[in-house]
C-alpha positions in Angstrom: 0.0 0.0 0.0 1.1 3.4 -1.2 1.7 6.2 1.9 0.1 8.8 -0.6 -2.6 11.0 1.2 -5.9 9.3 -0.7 -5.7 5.9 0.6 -9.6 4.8 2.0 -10.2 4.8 5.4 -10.4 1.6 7.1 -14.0 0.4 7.3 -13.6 0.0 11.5 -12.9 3.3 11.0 -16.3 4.2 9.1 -18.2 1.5 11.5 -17.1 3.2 14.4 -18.3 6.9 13.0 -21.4 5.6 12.5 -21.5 3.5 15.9 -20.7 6.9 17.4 -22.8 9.3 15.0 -25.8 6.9 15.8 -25.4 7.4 19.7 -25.2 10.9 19.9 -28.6 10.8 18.2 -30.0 9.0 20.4 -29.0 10.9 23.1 -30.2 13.9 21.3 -33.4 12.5 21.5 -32.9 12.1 25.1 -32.4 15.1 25.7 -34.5 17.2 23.9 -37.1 14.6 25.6 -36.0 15.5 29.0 -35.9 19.7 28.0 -39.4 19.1 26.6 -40.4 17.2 29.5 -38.5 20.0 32.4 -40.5 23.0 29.9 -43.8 21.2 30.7 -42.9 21.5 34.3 -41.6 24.6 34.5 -45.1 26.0 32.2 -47.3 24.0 35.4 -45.5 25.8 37.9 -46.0 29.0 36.2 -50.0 28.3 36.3 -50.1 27.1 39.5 -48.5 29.9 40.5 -50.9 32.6 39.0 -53.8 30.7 40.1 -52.2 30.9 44.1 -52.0 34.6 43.6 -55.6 35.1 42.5 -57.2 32.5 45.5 -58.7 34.4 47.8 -59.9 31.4 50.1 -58.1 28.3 51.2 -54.9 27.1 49.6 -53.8 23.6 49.6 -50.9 21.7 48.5 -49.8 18.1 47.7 -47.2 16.6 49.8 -45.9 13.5 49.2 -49.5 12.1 47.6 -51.4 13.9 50.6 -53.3 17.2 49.6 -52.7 19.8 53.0 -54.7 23.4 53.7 -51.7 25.7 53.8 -51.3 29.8 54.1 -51.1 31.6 50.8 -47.6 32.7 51.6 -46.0 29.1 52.1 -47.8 27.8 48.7 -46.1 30.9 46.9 -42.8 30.2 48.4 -42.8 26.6 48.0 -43.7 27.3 44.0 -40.6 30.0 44.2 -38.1 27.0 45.3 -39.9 24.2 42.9 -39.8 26.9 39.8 -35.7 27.9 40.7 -34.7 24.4 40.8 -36.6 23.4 37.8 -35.3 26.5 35.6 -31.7 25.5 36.8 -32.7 22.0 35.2 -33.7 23.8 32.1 -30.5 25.3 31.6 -28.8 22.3 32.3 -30.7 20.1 30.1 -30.5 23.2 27.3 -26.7 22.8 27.7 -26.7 19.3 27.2 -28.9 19.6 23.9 -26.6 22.5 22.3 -23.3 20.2 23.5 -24.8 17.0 22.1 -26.0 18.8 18.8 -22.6 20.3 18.0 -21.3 16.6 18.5 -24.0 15.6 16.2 -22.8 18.0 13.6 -19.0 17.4 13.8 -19.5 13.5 13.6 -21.8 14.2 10.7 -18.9 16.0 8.9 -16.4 13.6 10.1 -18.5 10.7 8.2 -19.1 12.8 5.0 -15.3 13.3 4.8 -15.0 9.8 5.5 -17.6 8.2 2.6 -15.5 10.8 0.5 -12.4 9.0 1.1 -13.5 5.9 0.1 -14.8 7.1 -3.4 -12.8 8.3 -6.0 -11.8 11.5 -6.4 -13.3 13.0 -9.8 -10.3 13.8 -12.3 -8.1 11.2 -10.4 
């Protein structure tokens, strides 16, 4: 085998690309499941807060599968604390996506260069 510049890549090489291309997708998927899913969340929270601010009679909360009477003021805090933790998992999870989605793209270019490899070069 020649040590010119054009030789194919091996086809582990390609296998693995694809192996590793095909991953990232899936985790993509993932992840812009879990964003969708934390948005859904956060968009609940938002309501539930709204309608807390407008009751003028008894509030009541769920805790751990038991629905309790509660003050106005604790049910507004307790939303505060369930709406910060959930938008710091939104940026999280939004990291995540834009991290996995540049991967996406660079293994997508690193398999185009690779199928262009193993073809021959037009004029060659």
């Amino acid at each position: 085998m020649s040590a010119s510049g054009s030789a194919a890549p091996p086809e582990q090489e390609i296998e693995k690309a694809v192996r590793d291309y095909q991953t990232v997708q899936e985790q993509l998927r993932n992840s812009a499941l879990q964003l969708d899913q934390l948005q859904g969340a956060k968009a609940d929270l938002d309501r539930a807060q709204a309608e807390i601010e407008k009751a003028a009679g008894k509030v009541y909360i769920t805790v751990g599968g038991v629905i309790v009477e509660t003050s106005k003021e604790k049910a507004l805090a307790e939303i505060k604390e369930r709406t910060e933790l959930t938008e710091v998992r939104v940026k999280s999870a939004t990291k995540q996506y834009n991290d996995l989605k540049a991967r996406e793209k660079q293994l997508g270019e690193k398999l185009t260069s690779l199928y262009q490899q193993g073809r021959p070069q037009a004029g060659a």
